[in-house]
C-alpha positions as CSV (number, residue, x, y, z in Angstrom):
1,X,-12.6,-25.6,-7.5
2,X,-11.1,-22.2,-8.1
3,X,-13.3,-19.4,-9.3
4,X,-12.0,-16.8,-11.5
5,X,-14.3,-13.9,-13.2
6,X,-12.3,-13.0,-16.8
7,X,-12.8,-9.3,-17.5
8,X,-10.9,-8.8,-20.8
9,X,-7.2,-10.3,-21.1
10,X,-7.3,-10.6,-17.2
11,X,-8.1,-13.3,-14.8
12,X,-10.0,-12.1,-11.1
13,X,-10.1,-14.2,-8.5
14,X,-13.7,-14.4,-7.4
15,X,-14.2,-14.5,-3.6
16,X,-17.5,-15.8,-1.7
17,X,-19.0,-14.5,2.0
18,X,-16.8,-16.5,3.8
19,X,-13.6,-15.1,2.0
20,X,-15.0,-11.6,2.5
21,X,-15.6,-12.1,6.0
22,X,-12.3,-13.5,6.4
23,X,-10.6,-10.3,4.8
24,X,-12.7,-8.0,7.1
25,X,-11.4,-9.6,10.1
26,X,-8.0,-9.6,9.3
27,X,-8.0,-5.7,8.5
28,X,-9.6,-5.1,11.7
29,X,-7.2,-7.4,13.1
30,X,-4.2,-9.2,11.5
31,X,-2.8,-10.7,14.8
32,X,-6.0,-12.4,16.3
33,X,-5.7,-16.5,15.9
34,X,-7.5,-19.3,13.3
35,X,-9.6,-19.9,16.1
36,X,-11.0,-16.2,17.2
37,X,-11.6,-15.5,13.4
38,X,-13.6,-18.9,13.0
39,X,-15.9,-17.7,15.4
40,X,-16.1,-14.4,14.0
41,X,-16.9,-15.6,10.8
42,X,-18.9,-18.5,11.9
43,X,-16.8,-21.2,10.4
44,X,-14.4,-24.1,11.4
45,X,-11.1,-23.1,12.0
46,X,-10.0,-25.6,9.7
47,X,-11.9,-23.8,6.7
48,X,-10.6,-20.4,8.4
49,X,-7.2,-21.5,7.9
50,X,-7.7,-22.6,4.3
51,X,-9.3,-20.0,3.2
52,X,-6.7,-18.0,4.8
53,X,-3.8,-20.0,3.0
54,X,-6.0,-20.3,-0.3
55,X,-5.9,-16.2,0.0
56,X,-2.0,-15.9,0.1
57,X,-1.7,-18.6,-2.9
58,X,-3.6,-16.4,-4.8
59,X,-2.0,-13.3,-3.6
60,X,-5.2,-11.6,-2.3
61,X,-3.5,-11.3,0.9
62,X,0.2,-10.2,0.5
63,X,1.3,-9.1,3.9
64,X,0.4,-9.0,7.2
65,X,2.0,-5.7,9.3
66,X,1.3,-3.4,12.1
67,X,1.0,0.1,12.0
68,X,2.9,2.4,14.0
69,X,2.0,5.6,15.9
70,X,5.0,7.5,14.4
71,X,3.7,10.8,16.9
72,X,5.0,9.0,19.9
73,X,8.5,8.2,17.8
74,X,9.3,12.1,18.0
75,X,9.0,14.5,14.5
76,X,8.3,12.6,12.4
77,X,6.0,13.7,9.5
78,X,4.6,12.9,6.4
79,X,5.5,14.5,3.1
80,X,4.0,13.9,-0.8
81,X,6.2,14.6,-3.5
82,X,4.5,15.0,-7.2
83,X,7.2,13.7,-9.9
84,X,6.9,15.4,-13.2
85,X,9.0,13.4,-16.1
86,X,10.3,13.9,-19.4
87,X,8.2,11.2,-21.0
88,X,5.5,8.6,-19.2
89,X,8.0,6.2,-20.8
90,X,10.3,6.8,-18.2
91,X,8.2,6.0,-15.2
92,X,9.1,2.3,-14.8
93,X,13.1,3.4,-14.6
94,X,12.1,6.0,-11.7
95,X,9.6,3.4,-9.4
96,X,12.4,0.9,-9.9
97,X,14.7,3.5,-8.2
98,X,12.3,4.4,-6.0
99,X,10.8,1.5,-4.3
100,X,14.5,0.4,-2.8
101,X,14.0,4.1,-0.9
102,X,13.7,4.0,3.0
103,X,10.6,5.5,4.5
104,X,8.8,5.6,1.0
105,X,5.4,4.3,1.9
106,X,3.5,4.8,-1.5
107,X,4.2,5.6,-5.0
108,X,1.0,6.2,-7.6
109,X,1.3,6.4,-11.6
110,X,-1.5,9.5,-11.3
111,X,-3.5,11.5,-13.9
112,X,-2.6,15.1,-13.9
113,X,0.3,17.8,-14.5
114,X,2.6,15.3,-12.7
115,X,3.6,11.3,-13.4
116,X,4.1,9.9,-9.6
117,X,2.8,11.1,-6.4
118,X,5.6,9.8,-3.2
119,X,4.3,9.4,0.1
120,X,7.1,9.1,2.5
121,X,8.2,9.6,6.2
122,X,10.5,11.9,7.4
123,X,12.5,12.2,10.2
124,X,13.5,15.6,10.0
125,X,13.0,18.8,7.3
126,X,17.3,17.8,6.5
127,X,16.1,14.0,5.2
128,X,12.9,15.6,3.0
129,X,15.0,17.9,1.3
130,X,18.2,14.9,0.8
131,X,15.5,13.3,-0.7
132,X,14.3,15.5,-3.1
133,X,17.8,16.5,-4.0
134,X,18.3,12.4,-5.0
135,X,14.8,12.6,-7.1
136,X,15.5,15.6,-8.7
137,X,19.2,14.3,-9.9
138,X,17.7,10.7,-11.4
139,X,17.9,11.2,-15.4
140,X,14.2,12.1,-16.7
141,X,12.9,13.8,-13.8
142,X,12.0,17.3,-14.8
143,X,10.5,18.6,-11.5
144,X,9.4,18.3,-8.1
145,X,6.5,19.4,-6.2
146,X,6.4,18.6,-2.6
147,X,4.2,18.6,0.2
148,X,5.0,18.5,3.8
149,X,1.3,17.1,6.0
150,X,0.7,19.4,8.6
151,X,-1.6,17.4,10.4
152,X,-3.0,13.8,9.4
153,X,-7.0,13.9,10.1
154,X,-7.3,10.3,8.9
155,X,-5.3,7.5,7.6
156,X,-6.4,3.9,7.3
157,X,-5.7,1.6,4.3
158,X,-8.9,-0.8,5.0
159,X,-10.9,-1.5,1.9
160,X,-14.3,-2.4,1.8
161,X,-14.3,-4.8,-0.9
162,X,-18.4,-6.1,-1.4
């Protein structure tokens, strides 16, 4: 029996221990088998894998992926560019342009003096500034502000989610 917590118009999947458990494993460790998680969660690995399946129907889990020490590829750095529009109304038109873009890890609808915050990866100072060249020519986009990260102190996307 599915559970589901309605909060207003929307539907939330509600998750129990086991699912929680399962979610904390796999963000510690995506690759490890139905068998090692089982007895890290103290399950069969028949409910492990599931529970794991039930997750992706549900689209809890969307992805599994590694993550990459860019450091050892060479320069490679980080930059955030802040997107200022026209009109909010716009922002759909710009996301849809920019999620087709290599290299761009993030994009955020923010509070603020700008619409969209960019994270992206760069190869070189060259590819940062093609790239805000192509932003700054899409219709709507009235400025840039960019960003290049000197020095990343910590980066990990784990949630804690109970």
């Amino acid at each position: 029996m599915k559970k589901y917590l309605r909060q207003s118009s929307l539907l939330f999947y509600m998750m129990d221990g086991v699912d929680e458990k399962i979610i904390k494993a796999l963000q510690a460790d995506s690759k490890q088998s139905f068998k090692d998680l089982a007895k890290a969660v103290g399950v069969s690995e028949t409910t492990v894998f599931n529970r794991v399946k039930k997750l992706e129907r549900e689209g809890i889990i969307e992805k599994y992926t590694i993550k990459l020490n860019l450091e050892k590829f060479g320069e490679w750095f980080t930059a955030v560019v802040a997107i200022d529009l026209d009109s909010g109304k716009w922002i759909v038109d710009v996301v849809k342009k920019l999620k087709d873009v290599e290299n761009v890890h993030a994009i955020y609808d923010v509070t603020g003096d700008f619409d969209l915050l960019v994270i992206q990866r760069f190869k070189d100072k060259n590819e940062l500034f093609e790239f805000i060249r192509m932003v700054s020519a899409m219709p709507h986009v009235a400025h840039t502000m960019s960003w290049m990260v000197m020095k990343v102190f910590k980066e990990d996307f784990f949630c804690k989610i109970s």
